[in-house]
C-alpha positions as CSV (number, residue, x, y, z in Angstrom):
1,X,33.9,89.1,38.9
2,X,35.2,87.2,42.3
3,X,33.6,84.3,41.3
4,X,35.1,80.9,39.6
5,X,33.2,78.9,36.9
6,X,33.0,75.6,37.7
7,X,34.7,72.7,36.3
8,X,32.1,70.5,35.7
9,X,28.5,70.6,36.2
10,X,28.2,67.2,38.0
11,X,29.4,68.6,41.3
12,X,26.3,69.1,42.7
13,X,25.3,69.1,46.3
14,X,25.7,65.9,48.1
15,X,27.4,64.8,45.0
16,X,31.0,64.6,46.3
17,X,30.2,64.6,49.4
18,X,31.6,61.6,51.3
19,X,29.5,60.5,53.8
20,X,27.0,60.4,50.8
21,X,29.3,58.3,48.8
22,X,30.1,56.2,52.2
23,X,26.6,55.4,52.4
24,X,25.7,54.2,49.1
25,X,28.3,51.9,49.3
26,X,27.8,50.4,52.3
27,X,24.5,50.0,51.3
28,X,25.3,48.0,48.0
29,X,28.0,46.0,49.5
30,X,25.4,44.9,52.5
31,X,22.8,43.5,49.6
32,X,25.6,42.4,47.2
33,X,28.4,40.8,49.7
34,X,27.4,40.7,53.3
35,X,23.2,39.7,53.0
36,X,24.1,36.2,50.9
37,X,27.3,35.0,53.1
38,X,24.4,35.9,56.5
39,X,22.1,33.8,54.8
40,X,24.4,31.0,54.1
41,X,25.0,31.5,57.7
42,X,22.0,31.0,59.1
43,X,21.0,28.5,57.1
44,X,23.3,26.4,58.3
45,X,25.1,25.7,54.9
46,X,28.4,26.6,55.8
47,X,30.0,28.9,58.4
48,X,30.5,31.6,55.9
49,X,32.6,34.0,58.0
50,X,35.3,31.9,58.5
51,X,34.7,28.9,55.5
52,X,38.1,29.9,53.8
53,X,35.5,29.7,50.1
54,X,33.2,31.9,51.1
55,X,35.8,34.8,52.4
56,X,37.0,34.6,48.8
57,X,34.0,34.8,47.0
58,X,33.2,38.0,49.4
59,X,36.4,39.7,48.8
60,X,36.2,39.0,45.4
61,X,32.9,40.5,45.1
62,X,33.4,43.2,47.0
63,X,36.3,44.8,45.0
64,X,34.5,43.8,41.6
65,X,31.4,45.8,42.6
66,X,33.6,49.1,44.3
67,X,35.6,48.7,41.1
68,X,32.8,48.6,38.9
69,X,30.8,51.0,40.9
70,X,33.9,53.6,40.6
71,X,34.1,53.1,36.9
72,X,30.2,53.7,36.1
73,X,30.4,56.5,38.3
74,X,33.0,58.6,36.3
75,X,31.4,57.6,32.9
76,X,28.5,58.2,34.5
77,X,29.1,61.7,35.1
78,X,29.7,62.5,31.3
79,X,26.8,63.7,29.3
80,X,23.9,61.5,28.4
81,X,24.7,58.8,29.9
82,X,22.8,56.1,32.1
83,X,23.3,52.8,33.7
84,X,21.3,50.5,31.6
85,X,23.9,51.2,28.5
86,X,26.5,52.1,30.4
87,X,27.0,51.3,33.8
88,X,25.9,47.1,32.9
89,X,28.8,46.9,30.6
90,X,31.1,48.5,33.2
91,X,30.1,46.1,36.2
92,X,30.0,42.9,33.7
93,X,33.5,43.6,32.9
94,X,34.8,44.5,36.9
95,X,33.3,41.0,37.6
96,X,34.8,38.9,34.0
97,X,37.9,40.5,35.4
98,X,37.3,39.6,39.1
99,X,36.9,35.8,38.2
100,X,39.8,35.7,35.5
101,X,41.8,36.8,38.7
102,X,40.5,33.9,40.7
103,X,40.7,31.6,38.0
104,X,44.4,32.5,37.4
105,X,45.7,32.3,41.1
106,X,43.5,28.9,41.2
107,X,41.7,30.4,44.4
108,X,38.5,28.5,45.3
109,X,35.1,30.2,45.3
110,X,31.4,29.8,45.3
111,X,30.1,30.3,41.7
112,X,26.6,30.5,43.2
113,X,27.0,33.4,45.6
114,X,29.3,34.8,43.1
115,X,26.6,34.5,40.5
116,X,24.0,36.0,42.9
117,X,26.7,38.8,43.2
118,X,27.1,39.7,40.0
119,X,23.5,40.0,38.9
120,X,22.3,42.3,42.0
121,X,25.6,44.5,41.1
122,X,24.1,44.5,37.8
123,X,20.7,45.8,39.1
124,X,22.5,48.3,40.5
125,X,24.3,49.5,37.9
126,X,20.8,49.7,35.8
127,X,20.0,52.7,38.4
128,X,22.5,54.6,38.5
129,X,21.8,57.8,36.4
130,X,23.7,60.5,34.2
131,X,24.5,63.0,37.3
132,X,22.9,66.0,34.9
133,X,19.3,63.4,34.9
134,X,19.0,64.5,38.9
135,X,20.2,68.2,37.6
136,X,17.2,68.1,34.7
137,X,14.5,68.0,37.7
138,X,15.8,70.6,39.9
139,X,15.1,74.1,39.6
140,X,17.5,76.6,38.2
141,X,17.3,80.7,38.2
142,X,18.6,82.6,35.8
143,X,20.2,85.9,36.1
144,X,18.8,87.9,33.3
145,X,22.0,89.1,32.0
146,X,24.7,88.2,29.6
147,X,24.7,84.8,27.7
148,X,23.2,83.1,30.6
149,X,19.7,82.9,28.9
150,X,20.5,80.8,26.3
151,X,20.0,78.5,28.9
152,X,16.1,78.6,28.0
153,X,16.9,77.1,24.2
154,X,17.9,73.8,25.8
155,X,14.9,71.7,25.9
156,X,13.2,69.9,28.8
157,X,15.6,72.2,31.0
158,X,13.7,73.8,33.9
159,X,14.6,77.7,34.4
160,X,13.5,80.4,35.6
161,X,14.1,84.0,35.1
162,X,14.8,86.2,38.5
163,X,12.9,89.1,38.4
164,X,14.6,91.0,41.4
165,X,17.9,90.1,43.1
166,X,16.9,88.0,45.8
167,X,17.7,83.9,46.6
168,X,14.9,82.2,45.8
169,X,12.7,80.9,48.0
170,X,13.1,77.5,47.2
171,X,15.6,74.5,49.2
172,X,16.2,72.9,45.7
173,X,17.3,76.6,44.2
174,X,20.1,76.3,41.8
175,X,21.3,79.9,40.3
176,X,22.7,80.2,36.7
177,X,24.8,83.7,35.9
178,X,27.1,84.8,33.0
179,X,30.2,85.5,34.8
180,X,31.5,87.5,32.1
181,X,28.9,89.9,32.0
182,X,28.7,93.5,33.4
183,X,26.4,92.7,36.7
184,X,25.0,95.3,38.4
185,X,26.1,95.4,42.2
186,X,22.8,94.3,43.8
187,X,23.2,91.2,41.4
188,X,27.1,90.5,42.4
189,X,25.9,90.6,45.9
190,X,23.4,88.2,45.3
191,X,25.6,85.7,44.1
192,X,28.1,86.2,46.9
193,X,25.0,85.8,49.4
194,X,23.6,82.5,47.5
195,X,27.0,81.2,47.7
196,X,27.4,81.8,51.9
197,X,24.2,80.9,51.9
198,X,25.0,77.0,50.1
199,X,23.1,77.7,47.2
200,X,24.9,76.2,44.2
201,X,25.4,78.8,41.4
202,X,26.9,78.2,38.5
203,X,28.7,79.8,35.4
204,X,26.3,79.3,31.8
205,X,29.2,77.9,29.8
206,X,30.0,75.1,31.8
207,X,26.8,74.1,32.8
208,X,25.3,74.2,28.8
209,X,28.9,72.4,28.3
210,X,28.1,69.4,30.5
211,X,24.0,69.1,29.4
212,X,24.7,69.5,25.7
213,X,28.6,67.4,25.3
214,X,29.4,70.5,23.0
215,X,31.9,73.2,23.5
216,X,31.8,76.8,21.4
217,X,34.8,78.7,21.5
218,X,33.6,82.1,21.4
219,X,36.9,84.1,22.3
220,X,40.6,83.2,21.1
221,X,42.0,84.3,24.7
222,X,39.5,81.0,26.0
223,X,42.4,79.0,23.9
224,X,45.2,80.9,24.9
225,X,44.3,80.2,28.6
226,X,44.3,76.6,28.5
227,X,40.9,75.3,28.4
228,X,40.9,73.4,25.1
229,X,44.7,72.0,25.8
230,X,44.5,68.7,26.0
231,X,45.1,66.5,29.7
232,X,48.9,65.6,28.3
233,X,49.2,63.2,31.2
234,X,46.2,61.1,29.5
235,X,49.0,61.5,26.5
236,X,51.2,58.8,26.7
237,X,48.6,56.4,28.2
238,X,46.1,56.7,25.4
239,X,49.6,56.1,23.0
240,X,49.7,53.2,24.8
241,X,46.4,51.8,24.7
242,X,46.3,52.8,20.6
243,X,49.3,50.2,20.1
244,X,47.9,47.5,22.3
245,X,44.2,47.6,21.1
246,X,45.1,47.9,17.3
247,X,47.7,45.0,17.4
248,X,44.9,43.1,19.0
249,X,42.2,44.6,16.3
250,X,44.1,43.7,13.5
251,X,45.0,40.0,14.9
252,X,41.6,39.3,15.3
253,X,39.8,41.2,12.3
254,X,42.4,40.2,10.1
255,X,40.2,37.0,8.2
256,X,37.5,39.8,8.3
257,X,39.4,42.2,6.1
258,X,40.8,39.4,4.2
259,X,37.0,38.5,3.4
260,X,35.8,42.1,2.6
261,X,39.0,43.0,0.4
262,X,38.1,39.9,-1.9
263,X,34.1,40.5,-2.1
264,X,35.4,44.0,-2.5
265,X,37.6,42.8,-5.9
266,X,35.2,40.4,-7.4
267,X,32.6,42.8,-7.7
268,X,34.2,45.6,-10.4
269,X,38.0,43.8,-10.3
270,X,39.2,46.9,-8.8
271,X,41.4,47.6,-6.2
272,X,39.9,46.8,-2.7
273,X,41.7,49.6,-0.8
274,X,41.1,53.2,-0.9
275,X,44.0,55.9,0.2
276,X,43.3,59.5,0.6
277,X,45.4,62.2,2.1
278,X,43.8,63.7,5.6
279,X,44.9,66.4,7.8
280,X,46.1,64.8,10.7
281,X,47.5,66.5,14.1
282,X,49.4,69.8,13.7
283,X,47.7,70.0,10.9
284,X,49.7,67.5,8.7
285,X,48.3,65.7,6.2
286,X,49.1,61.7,6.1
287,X,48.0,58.8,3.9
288,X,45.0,57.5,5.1
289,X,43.9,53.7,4.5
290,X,40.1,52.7,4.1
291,X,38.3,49.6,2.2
292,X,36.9,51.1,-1.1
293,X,33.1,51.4,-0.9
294,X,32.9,53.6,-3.7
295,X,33.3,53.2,-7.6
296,X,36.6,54.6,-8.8
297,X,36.9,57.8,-10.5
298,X,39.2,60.8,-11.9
299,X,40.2,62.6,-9.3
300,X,39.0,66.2,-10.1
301,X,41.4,69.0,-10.4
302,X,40.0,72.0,-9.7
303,X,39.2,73.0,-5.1
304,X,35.5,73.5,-5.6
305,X,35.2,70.4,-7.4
306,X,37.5,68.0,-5.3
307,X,35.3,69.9,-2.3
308,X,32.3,68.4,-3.9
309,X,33.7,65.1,-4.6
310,X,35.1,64.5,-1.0
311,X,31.5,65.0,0.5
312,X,28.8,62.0,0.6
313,X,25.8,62.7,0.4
314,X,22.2,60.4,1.0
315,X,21.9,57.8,-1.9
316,X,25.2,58.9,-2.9
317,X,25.3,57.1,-6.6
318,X,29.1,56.6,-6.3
319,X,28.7,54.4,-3.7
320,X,29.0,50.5,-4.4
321,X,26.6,47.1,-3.2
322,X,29.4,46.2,-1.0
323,X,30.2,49.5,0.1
324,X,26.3,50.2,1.1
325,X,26.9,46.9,3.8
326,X,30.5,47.9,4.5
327,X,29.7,51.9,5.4
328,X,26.7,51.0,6.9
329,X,28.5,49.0,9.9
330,X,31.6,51.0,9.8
331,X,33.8,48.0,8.3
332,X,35.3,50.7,5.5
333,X,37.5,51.9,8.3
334,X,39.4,48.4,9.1
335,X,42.3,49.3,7.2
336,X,43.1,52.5,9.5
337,X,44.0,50.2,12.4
338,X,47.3,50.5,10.5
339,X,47.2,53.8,10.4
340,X,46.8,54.2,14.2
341,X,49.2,51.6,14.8
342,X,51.9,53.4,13.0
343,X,51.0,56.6,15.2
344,X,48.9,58.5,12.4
345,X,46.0,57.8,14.1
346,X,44.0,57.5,17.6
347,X,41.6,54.7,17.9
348,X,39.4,57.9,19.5
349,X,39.7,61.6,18.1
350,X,38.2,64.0,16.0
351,X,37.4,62.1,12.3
352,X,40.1,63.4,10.2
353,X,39.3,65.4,6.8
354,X,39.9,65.3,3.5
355,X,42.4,68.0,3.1
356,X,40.2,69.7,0.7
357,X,37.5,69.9,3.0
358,X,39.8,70.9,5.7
359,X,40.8,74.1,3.9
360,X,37.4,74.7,3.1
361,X,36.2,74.4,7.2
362,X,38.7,76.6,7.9
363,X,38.1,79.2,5.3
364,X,34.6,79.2,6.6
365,X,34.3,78.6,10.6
366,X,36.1,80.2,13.2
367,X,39.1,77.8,15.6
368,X,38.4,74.8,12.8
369,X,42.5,74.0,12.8
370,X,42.3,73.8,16.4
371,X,40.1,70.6,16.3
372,X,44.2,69.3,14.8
373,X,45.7,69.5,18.4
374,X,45.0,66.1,19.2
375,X,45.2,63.1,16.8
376,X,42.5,61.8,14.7
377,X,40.7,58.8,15.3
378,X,38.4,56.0,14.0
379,X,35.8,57.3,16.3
380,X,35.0,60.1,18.4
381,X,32.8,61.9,20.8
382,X,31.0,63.5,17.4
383,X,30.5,60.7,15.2
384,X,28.6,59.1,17.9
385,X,26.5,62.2,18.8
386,X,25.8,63.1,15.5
387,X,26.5,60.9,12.8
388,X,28.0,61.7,8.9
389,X,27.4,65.7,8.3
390,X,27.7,67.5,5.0
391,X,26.3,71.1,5.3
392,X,28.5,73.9,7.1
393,X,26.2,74.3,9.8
394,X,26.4,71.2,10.8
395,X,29.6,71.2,10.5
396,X,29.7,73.3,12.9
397,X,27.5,71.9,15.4
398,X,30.4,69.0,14.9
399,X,33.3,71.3,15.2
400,X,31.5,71.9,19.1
401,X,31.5,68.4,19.6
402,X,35.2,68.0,19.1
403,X,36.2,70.7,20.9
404,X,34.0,69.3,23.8
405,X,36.2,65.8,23.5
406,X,39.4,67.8,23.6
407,X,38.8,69.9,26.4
408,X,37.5,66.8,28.7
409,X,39.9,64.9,27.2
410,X,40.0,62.0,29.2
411,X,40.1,57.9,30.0
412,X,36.7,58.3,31.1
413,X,35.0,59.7,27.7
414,X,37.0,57.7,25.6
415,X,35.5,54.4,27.2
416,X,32.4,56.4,26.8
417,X,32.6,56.4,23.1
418,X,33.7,52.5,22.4
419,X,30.3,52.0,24.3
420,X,28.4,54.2,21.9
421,X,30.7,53.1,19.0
422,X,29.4,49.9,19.6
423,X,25.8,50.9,19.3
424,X,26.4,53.0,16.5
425,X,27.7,49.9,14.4
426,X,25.2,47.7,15.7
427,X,22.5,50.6,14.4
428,X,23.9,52.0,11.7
429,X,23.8,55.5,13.0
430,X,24.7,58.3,10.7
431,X,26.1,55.7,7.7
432,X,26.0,56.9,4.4
């Protein structure tokens, strides 16, 4: 096959294209920047263009919203995403930081136009959409062979089957093809002609990939080529950010977890603090620290039982008055801010396992160790897509979740799930 999947399933036409991009900005930064310093203008209020105040306030707004409008972009391209939830957050924060700057080089600006600034920016950012929302309304044709027609099991995703090899007569064609499979040569020619042609035609795996945030290793040579290696250049900066936002964590939850370790105590006078060894990356197993939200037990001796005992389940008996609050909201996992400040953990990774359950997963589904290539973390890309699991197949659907997070592996999903981390505590999603 001559053809190359492609890397993402957001590029799609007009999307990287720059006078595109050129425009939209312009556009913003004449309604955000340049329409309230004219107005102020011709109202006679100041001279805006040259009041030394003003000029501030303009540049200053007009690297807060190109920031922000950068930032919500690349999130933005990650699945199921959108700008109310999280593209606000992103252009709130370019403008907090925008006026810390100002406020720390005592440079003079005008809090009202500033103001005005930041809430059309917001506006903004509360339209832009998940790239693959524009991608749900376009029409896509499948070649009818291979894998490429799972692409009909994804729901509310228009395609159509291709019934002879021929582009479609439509402008807004899209055509979707296994690129591993055994095409016939009229078929390899039509994909050669849609591509001359500008049509936009695209490998299955990737696109399923970017609509469903899930990543199913079918093959061991797809490892041995790369794709589920980790961005190492992301490495040291995520090491980074792990030391820096745990030491702040802990400075600032640190009465909190004094609080919950001595309501924690005073109800059964045991200890507050639960340790349990997980497999960690590499496949090493380390101590790992939680609150207790359970009632202590025996630890049981024989695999099948320990498996058992390691899984929660719904109205889980075991489970404690404080520990219903405490799991519920996600406090339980405090304590492993220690654990990722001494490098055991990421503050975002794959949820590490219970050793026993570990060897179980990997006795039972296919590439389960390999989930171990990158460090485990308080949150991750499945916890907030899926919640707490407990049945092998779901385990499984989590296992593509996690590989999903370690082939995109990136700044830009990781600040995608602190957003939904924050939701999921605020809701409650998937507790136990």
């Amino acid at each position: 096959m001559i053809f190359e999947p492609i890397t993402s399933a957001a590029r799609m036409r007009g999307r990287n294209d720059p006078i595109t991009s050129i425009i939209r900005y312009g556009v913003a930064w004449t309604v955000v920047v340049f329409a309230p310093l004219m107005l102020y203008d011709l109202l006679g209020i100041t001279e805006a263009f040259i009041d030394p105040t003003m000029i501030n306030t303009g540049v200053a707004a007009t690297v807060a919203l190109f920031f922000g409008m950068y930032l919500a972009g690349r999130v933005l391209d990650l699945p199921g995403t959108r700008g109310t939830v999280h593209g606000v957050p992103i252009m709130w924060t370019s403008f907090i930081i925008a006026v810390i700057v100002m406020f720390a080089l005592r440079t003079d600006y005008s809090r009202v136009m500033f103001g005005y600034s930041a809430a059309v920016s917001t506006l903004i950012a509360m339209q832009l959409r998940w790239s693959n929302r524009t991608m749900r309304q376009q029409p896509f044709y499948l070649v009818p062979f291979g894998k490429a027609m799972l692409m009909e099991e994804i729901e509310g995703f228009p395609v159509r089957r291709l019934s002879r090899p021929e582009i479609p007569n439509d402008r807004a064609a899209n055509i979707v093809a296994d690129f591993r499979a055994d095409l016939p040569d009229e078929w390899e020619r039509l994909l050669a002609q849609a591509s001359l042609a500008g049509v936009p035609v695209y490998h299955y795996k990737q696109l399923t990939e970017s609509l469903t945030g899930q990543v199913k290793i079918e093959h061991l040579s797809e490892n041995s080529l790369g794709s589920l290696v980790p961005n190492q250049s992301y490495t040291p900066v995520k090491r980074l950010v792990d030391i820096i936002g745990s030491l702040a964590a802990i400075a600032l939850t640190l009465p909190v977890m004094f609080a919950l370790a001595l309501a924690i105590w005073l109800e059964d006078r045991d200890s507050p603090f639960f340790v349990q060894s997980r497999t960690g990356m590499g496949g090493k197993p380390f101590r790992m620290y939680k609150f207790r939200s359970m009632s202590n037990r025996a630890a049981p001796e024989c695999d099948d039982s320990a498996r058992e005992d390691a899984i929660t389940k719904s109205e889980d008996a075991r489970v404690t008055r404080i520990g219903k609050f405490i799991r519920k909201f996600r406090l339980d996992e405090l304590p492993q801010l220690f654990n990722v400040l001494k490098g055991e953990m990421s503050l975002i990774g794959p949820r590490p396992e219970a050793n026993a359950l570990a060897e179980w997963y990997e006795d039972n589904l296919a590439f389960y160790s390999y989930r171990n290539i990158v460090k485990p973390g308080l949150t991750g890309w499945a916890q907030v897509n899926q919640g707490h699991v407990a049945t092998l197949e779901d385990i499984d659907i989590k296992l593509q979740y996690d590989f999903y997070y370690i082939k995109y592996f990136s700044f830009w999903l990781d600040v995608l799930i602190v957003m939904r981390t924050i939701h999921t505590i605020a809701t409650g999603f998937g507790s136990k």
